[in-house]
KOLDRENMI-397558 format. One line per field, with one value per residue (C-alpha): residue number from 0; residue in three letters; chain; x, y, z. Coordinates in nm, 3 decimals. Example, Ala and Ser with C-alpha at 12.3 -4.5 7.8 and 13.67 -1.06 7.14 Angstrom:
BEGIN
i: (0  1)
aa: (ala  ser)
ch: (A  A)
east: (1.230  1.367)
north: (-0.450  -0.106)
up: (0.780  0.714)
REM end
This chain:
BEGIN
i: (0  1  2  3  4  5  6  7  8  9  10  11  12  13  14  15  16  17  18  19  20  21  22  23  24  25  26  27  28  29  30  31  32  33  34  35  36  37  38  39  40  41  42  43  44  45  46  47  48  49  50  51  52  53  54  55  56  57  58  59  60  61  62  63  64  65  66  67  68  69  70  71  72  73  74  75  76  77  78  79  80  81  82  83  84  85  86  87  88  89  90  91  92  93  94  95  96  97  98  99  100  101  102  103  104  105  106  107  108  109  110  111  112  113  114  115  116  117  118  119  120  121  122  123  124  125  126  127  128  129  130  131  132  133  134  135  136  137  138  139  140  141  142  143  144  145  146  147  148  149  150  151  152  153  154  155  156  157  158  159  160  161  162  163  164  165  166  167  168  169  170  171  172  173  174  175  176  177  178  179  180  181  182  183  184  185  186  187  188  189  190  191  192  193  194  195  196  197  198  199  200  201  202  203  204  205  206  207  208  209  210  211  212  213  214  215  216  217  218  219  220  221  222  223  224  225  226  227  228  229  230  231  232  233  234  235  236  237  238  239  240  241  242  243  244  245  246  247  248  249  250  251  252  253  254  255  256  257  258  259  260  261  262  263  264  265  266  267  268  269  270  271  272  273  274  275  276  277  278  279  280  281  282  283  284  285  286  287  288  289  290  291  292  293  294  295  296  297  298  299  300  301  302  303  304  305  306  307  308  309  310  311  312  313  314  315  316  317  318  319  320  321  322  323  324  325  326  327  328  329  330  331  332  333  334  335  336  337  338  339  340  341  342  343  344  345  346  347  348  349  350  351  352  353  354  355  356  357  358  359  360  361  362  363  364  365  366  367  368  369  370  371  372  373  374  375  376  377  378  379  380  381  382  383  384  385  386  387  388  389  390  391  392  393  394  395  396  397  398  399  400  401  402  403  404  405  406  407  408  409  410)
aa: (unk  unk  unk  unk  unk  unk  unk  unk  unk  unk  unk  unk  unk  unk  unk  unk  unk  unk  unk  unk  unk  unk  unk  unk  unk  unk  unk  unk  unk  unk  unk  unk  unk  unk  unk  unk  unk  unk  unk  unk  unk  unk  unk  unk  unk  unk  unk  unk  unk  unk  unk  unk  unk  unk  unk  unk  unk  unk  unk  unk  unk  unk  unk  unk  unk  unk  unk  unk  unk  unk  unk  unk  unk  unk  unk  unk  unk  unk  unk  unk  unk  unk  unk  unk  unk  unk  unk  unk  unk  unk  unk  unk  unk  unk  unk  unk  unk  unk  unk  unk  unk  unk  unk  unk  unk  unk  unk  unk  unk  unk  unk  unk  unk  unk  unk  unk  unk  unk  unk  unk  unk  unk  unk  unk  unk  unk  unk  unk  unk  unk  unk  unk  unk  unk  unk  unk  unk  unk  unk  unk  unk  unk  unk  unk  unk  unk  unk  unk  unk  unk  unk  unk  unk  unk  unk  unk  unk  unk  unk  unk  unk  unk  unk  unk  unk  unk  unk  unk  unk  unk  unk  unk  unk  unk  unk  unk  unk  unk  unk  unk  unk  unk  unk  unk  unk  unk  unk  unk  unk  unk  unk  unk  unk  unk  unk  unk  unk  unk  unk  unk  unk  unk  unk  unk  unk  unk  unk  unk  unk  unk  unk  unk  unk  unk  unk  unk  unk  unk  unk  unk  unk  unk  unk  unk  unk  unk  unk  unk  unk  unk  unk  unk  unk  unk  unk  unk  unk  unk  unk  unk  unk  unk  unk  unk  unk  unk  unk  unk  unk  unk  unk  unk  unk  unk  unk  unk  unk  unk  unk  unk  unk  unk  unk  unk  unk  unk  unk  unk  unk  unk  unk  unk  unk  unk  unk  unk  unk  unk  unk  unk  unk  unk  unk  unk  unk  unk  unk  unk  unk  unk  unk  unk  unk  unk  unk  unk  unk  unk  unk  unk  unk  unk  unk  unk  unk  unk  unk  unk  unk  unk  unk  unk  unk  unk  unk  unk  unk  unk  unk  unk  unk  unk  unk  unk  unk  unk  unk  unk  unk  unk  unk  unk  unk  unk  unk  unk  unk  unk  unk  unk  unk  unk  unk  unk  unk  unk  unk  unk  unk  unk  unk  unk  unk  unk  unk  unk  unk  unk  unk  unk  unk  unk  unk  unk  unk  unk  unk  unk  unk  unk  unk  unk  unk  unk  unk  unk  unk  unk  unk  unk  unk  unk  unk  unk  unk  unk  unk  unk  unk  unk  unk  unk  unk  unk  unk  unk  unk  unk  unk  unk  unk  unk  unk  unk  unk  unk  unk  unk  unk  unk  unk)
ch: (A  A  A  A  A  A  A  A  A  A  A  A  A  A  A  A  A  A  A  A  A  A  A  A  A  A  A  A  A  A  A  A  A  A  A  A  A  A  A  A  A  A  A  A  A  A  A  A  A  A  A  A  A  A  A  A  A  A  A  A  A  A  A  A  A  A  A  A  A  A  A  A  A  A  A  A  A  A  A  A  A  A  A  A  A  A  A  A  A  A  A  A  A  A  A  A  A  A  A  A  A  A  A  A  A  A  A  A  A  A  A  A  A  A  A  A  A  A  A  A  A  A  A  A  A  A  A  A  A  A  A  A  A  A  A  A  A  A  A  A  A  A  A  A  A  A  A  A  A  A  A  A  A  A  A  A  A  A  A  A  A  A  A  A  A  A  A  A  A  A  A  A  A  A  A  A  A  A  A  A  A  A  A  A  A  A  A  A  A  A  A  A  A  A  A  A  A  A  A  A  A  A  A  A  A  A  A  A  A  A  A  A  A  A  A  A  A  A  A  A  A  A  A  A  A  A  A  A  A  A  A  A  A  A  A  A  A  A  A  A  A  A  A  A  A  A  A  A  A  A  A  A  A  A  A  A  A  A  A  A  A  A  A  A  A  A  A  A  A  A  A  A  A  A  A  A  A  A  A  A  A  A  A  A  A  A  A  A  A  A  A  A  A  A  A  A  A  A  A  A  A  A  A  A  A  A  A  A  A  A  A  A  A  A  A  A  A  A  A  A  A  A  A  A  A  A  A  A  A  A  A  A  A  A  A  A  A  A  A  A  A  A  A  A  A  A  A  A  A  A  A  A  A  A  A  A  A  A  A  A  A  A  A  A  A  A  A  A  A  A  A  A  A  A  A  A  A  A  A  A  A  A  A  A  A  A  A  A  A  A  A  A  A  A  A  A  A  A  A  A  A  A  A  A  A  A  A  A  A  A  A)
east: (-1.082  -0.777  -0.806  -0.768  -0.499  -0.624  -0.695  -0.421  -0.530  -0.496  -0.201  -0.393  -0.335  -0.035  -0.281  -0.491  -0.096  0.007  -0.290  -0.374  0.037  -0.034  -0.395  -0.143  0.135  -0.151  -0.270  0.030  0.113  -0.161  -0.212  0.091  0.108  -0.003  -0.052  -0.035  0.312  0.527  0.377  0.268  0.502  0.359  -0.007  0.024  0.293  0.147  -0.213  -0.309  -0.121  0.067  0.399  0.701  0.658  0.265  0.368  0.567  0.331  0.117  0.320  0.374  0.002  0.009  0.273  0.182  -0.173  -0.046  0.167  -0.193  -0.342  -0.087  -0.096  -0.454  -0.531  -0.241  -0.398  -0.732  -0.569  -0.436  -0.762  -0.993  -0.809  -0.565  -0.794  -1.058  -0.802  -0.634  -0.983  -1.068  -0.725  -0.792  -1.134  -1.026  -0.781  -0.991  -1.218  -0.920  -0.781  -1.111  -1.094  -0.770  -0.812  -1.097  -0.904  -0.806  -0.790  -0.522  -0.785  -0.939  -0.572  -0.485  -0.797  -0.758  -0.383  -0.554  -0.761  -0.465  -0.257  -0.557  -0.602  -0.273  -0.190  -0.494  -0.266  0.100  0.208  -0.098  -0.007  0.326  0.176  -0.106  0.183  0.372  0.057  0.022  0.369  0.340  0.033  0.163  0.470  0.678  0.861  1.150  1.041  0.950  1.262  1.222  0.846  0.895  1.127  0.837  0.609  0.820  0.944  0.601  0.480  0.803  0.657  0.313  0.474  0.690  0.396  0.176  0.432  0.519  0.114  0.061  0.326  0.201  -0.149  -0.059  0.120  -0.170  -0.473  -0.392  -0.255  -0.627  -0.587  -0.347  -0.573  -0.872  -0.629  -0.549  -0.920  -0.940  -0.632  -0.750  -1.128  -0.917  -0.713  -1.020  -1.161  -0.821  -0.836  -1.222  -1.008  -0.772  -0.827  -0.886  -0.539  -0.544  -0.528  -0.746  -1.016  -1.095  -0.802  -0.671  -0.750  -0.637  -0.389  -0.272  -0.193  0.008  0.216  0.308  0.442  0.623  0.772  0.881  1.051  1.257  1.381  1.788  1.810  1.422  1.602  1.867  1.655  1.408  1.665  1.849  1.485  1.377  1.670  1.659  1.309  1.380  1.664  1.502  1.181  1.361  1.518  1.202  1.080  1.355  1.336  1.089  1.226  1.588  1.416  1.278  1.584  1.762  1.548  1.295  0.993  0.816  0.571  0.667  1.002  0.941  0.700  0.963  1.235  1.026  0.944  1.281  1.409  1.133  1.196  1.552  1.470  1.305  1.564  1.756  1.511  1.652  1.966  1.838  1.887  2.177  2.390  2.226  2.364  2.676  2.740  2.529  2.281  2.567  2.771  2.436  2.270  2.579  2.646  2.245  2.369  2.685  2.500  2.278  2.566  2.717  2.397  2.283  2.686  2.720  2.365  2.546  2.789  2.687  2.631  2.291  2.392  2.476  2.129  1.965  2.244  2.280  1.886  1.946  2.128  1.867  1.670  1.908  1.878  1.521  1.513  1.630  1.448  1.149  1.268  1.540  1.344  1.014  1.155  1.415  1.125  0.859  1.122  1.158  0.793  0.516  0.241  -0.029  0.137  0.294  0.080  0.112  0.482  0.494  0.282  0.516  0.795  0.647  0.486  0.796  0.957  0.676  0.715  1.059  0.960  0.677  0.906  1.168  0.909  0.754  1.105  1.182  1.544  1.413  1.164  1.433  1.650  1.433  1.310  1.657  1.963  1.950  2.287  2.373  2.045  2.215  2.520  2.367  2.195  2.491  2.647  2.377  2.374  2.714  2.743  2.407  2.649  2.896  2.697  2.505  2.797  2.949  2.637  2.567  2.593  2.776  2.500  2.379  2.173  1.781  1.681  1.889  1.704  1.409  1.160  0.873  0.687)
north: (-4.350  -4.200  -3.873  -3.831  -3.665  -3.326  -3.291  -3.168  -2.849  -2.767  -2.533  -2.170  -2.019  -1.815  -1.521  -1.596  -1.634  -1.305  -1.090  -1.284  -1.178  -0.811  -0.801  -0.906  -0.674  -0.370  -0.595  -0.600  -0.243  -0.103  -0.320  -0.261  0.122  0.319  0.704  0.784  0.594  0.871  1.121  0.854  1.000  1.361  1.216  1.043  1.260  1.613  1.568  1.340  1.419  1.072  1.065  0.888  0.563  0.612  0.542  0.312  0.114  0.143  -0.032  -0.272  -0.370  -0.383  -0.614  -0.833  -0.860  -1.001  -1.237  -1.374  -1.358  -1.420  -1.874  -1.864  -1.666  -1.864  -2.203  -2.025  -1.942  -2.260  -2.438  -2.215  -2.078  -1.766  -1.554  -1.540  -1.380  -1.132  -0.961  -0.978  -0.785  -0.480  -0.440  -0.481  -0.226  0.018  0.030  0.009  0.303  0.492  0.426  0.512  0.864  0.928  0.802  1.104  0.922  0.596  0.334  0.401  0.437  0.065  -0.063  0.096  -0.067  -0.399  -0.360  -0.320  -0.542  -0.829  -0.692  -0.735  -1.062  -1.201  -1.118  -1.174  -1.481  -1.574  -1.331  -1.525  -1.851  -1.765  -1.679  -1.983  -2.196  -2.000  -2.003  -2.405  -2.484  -2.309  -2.530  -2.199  -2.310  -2.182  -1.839  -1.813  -1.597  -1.387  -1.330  -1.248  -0.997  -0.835  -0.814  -0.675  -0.421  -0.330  -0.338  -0.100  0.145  0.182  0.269  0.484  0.713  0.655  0.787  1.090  1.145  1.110  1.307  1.625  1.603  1.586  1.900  2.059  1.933  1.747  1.417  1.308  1.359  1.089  0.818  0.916  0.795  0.498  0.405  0.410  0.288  -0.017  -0.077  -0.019  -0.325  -0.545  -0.530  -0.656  -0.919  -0.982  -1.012  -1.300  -1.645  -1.914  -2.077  -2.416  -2.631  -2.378  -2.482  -2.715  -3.003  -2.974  -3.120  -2.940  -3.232  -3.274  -2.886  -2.862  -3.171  -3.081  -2.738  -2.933  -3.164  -2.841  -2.689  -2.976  -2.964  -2.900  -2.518  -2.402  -2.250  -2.051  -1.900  -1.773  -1.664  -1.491  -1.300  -1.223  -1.049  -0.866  -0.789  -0.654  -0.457  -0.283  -0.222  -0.052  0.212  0.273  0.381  0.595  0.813  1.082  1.157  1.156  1.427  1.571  1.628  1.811  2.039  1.863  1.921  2.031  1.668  1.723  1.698  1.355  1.210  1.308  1.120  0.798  0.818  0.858  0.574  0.298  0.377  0.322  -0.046  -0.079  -0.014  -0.202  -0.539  -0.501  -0.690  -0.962  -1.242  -1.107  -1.090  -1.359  -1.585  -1.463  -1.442  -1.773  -1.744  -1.753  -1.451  -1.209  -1.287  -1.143  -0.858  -0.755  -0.743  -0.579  -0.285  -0.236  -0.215  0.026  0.248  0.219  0.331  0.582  0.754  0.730  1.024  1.382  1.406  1.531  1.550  1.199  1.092  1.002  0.801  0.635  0.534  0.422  0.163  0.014  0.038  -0.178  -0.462  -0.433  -0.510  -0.857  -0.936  -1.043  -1.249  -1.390  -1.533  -1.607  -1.793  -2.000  -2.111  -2.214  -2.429  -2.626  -2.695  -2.898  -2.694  -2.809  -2.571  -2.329  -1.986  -2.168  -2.181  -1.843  -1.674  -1.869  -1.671  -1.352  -1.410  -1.460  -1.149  -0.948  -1.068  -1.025  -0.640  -0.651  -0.712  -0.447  -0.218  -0.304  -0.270  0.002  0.079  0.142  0.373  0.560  0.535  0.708  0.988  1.039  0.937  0.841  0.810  0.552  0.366  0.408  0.226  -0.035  -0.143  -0.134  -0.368  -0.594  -0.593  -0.669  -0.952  -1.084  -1.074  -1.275  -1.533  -1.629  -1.651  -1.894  -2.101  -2.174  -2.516  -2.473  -2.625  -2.577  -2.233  -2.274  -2.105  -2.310  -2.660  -2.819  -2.875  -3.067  -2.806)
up: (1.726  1.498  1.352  1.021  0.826  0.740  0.378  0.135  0.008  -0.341  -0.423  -0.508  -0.877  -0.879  -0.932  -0.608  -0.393  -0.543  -0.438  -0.112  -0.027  -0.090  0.118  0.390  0.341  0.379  0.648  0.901  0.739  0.913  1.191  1.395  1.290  1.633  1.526  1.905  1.978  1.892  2.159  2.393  2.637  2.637  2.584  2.928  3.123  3.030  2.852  3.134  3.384  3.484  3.650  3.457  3.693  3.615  3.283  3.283  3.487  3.225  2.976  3.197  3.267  2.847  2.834  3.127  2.955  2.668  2.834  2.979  2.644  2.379  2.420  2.453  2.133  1.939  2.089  1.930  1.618  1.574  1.639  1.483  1.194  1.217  1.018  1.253  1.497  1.254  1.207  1.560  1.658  1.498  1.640  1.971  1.936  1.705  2.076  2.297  2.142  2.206  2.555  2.575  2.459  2.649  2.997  3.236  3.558  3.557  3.661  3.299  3.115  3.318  3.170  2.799  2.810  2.954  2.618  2.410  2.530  2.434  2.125  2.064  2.140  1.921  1.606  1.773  1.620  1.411  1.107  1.100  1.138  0.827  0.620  0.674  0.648  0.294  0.151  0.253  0.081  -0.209  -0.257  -0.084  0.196  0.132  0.101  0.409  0.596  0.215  0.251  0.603  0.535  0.302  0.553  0.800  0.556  0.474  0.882  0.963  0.635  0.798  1.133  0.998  0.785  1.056  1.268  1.119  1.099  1.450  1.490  1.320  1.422  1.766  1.712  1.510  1.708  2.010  2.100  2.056  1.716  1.670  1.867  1.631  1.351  1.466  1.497  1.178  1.067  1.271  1.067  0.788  0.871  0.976  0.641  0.494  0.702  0.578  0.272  0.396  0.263  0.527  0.563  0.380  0.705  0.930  1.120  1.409  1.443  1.759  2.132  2.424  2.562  2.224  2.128  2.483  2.447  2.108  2.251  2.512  2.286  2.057  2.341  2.368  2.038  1.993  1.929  2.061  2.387  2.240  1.996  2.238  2.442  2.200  2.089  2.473  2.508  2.162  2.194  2.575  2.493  2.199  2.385  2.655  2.476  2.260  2.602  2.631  2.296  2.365  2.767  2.610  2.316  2.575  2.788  2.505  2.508  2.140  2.279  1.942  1.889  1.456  1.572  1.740  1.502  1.204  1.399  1.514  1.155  0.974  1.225  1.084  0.759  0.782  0.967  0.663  0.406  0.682  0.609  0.281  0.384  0.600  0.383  0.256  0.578  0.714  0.425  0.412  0.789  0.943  1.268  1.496  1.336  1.289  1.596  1.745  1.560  1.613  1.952  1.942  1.722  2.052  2.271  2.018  2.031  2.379  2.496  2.230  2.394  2.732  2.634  2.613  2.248  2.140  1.753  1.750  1.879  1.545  1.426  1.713  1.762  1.367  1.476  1.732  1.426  1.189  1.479  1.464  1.105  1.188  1.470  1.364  1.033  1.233  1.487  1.374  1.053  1.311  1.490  1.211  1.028  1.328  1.440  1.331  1.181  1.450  1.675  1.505  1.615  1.967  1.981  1.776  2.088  2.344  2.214  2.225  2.556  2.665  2.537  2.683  3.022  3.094  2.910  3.200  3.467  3.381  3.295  3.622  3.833  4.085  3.967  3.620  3.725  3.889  3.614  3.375  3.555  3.751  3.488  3.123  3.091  3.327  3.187  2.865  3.004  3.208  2.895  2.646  2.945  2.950  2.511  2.532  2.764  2.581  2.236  2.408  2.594  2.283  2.049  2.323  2.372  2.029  1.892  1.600  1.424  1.084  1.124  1.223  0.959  0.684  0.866  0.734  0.980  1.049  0.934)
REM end
C-alpha cells in the first residue's frame, strides 16, 4: 500500500520562528560547552594519574563510540523526530560527566568516555537537521548557511565562557569543579530542548530499507564525496591539534589552569567573531577557493607551531580557530542542500561518523602516541604537511561546479 505524502505543515507566525530560533541558539550554546575541556589534559594526566597514551586512548574510545552511535541516533532522529534526541543528549552527558569525575582507575574513565561519546552522537547532526527542517517549513531555505552561521557563533560563545569558567575553577577548586559545571550546564540545556517545537515533518515516516537506500542513493550524488572528504580531513586536522594545546602550554613552561582556560577561551571567541565572515568570503571567494584557503590557514598554523617560538603560540592557534569558524557552516549547509529531507539527520551523522573515525584511528595510532609525548614539533610539521597536501588535492579534485552550497537541493 503507498504511503502518503506527509502533511504540509503550516508556516509558524513570525513570532513563534523568532523565539523557537533563540531557544536553539541557548540550546547548542550550552550543549557543546564542556567546562572540563580546557584542563582535560591535567584532569587525566596528573589528577588521575593516566599516562599521555592513556589519554589519548581515551579519546579514542570517545570517538570510536560515536562512530557506533552517531547513524543509529540520526536514523532515530529522523524517524522519531529530532527533538526527542536533542533532549536526550544532554542527559546522557549531564550523567556521563558524573561518572567521569568520579573515575580514578581507567576501566571507569573508558566507560565515562563510552558514555560521552553516546551522548554525543544523539545530538550530532540532529540539531542541524531540526534547523533545516524549521527554516524549511517556514518558507527559509535560503537562510540556511546564514542561520547556521548563528548557531555556530552562538555554540563557539558558550565554549568559549564555559571555557574560561572551567578554567578558573579548576584552578580555584579542583578540576572536579569544572565537571560539576558542566552537569549543570547540561540540565540546563535539556530543558531548552523541552522548549523545542516538534519539527514540522517529525515523527514516524520512515522504514528501515527505505531510510538506508535513500542514504545510498545520496552518497551517489555528484559532489557528496568531495565534501565529506574535504570535512574528514578538516575536522581531523583541527581535532588533532586541539589535542595538542595544553601539552604544548605545558611544555613552555603555562602550567597555571587560568592561564589555559583564558587562552581556550580567547581562541573560541575569536572563531566566533571569525563566523562573522562566513558568508561573506564564502560569496565572494566560491566553495572551491575557501575550502582551500581553510586549509592552507592550518598548514600556516600547524608549521608556524613547529618553530621555537612560544610568543607566537596564540596567534598561531587563532588561526586553527578562523578555519574552525567555517567548518561547520561550510559543510553541514553543502550537504543539506543536496539531500532529501527523509534523510537528512542520517546523512548529517554519516558525515560526522566519518570524521570521528578517521579522529579514532589517529588518536588510536602508535606513532602519534609517540609523537606527543616525545616531539611536538615534528607533529607540528607532519601535520602542516598533511594540511597542505589536503589544500592542494581538494582544489585539484573539484568539479568546477556551481558551489554546493549555492545548489538547490531536493531538500
Amino acid at each position: 500500500m503507498p504511503h502518503p505524502p506527509p502533511a504540509v505543515a503550516p508556516e509558524p507566525p513570525a513570532g513563534a520562528d523568532s523565539s523557537a530560533l533563540r531557544t536553539f541558539r541557548a540550546y547548542v550554546a550550552l550543549t557543546f560547552a564542556f567546562a572540563w575541556v580546557p584542563v582535560m589534559y591535567t584532569a587525566f594526566t596528573v589528577d588521575k594519574g593516566f599516562t599521555p597514551a592513556q589519554y589519548l586512548q581515551l579519546w579514542s574510545l570517545y570517538y570510536a563510540t560515536m562512530v557506533l552511535a552517531e547513524v543509529p541516533f540520526g536514523w532515530a532522529a529522523d524517524r522519531w523526530g529530532c527533538r526527542r534526541l536533542l533532549l536526550a543528549g544532554p542527559c546522557v552527558l549531564a550523567a556521563s560527566f558524573m561518572l567521569l569525575d568520579a573515575a580514578h582507575s581507567f576501566p571507569a574513565a573508558a566507560l565515562a568516555m563510552v558514555v560521552i561519546g553516546a551522548g554525543h552522537a544523539m545530538i550530532s547532526g540532529a540539531d542541524s537537521a531540526w534547523l533545516y527542517d524549521h527554516l524549511a517549513a517556514s518558507g527559509r531555505r535560503a537562510d540556511a548557511l546564514h542561520e547556521e552561521t548563528v548557531a555556530h557563533r552562538w555554540r563557539l560563545l558558550g565554549v568559549s565562557v564555559l571555557d574560561v569558567a572551567g578554567g578558573l575553577l579548576a584552578f580555584a577548586f579542583g578540576t572536579s569543579a569544572a565537571f560539576r559545571l558542566s552537569v549543570g550546564v547540561m540540565l540546563a540545556a535539556a530543558l531548552l530542548a523541552a522548549r523545542l517545537p516538534r519539527a514540522p515533518d517529525a515523527g514516524p515516516r520512515l522504514r528501515p530499507l527505505p531510510a538506508w537506500s535513500g542514504v545510498s542513493r545520496a552518497l551517489r550524488q555528484p559532489g557528496i564525496a568531495w565534501i565529506l572528504g574535504w570535512y574528514v580531513t578538516v575536522f581531523v586536522l583541527l581535532r588533532l591539534g586541539f589535542q595538542l594545546y595544553q601539552p604544548t602550554l605545558l611544555a613552555l613552561g603555562a602550567r597555571d589552569l587560568r592561564l589555559h582556560g583564558l587562552l581556550l577561551g580567547g581562541l573560541n571567541l575569536v572563531a566566533g567573531l571569525a563566523a562573522l565572515c562566513v558568508v561573506r568570503v564564502h560569496g565572494r571567494l566560491g566553495e572551491r577557493a575557501t575550502s582551500g584557503l581553510v586549509l592552507l590557514l592550518l598548514a600556516l598554523s600547524f608549521g608556524g607551531l613547529s618553530l621555537p617560538f612560544a610568543a607566537a603560540m596564540p596567534l598561531l592557534c587563532c588561526l586553527q580557530q578562523v578555519a574552525f569558524a567555517f567548518l561547520q557552516p561550510l559543510g553541514r549547509t553543502a550537504l543539506n542542500r543536496r539531500i532529501a529531507g527523509g534523510e537528512r539527520a542520517t546523512l548529517l551523522s554519516v558525515q560526522s561518523m566519518l570524521a570521528r573515525l578517521a579522529c579514532a584511528v589517529a588518536l588510536a595510532a602508535g606513532p602519534w602516541n609517540a609523537a606527543l609525548a616525545e616531539s611536538l614539533p615534528s607533529t607540528y610539521r607532519a601535520l602542516a604537511v598533511l594540511a597542505l597536501l589536503g589544500a592542494i588535492f581538494f582544489h585539484l579534485t573539484h568539479r568546477g561546479r556551481r558551489s554546493a552550497l549555492e545548489t538547490t537541493g531536493p531538500g
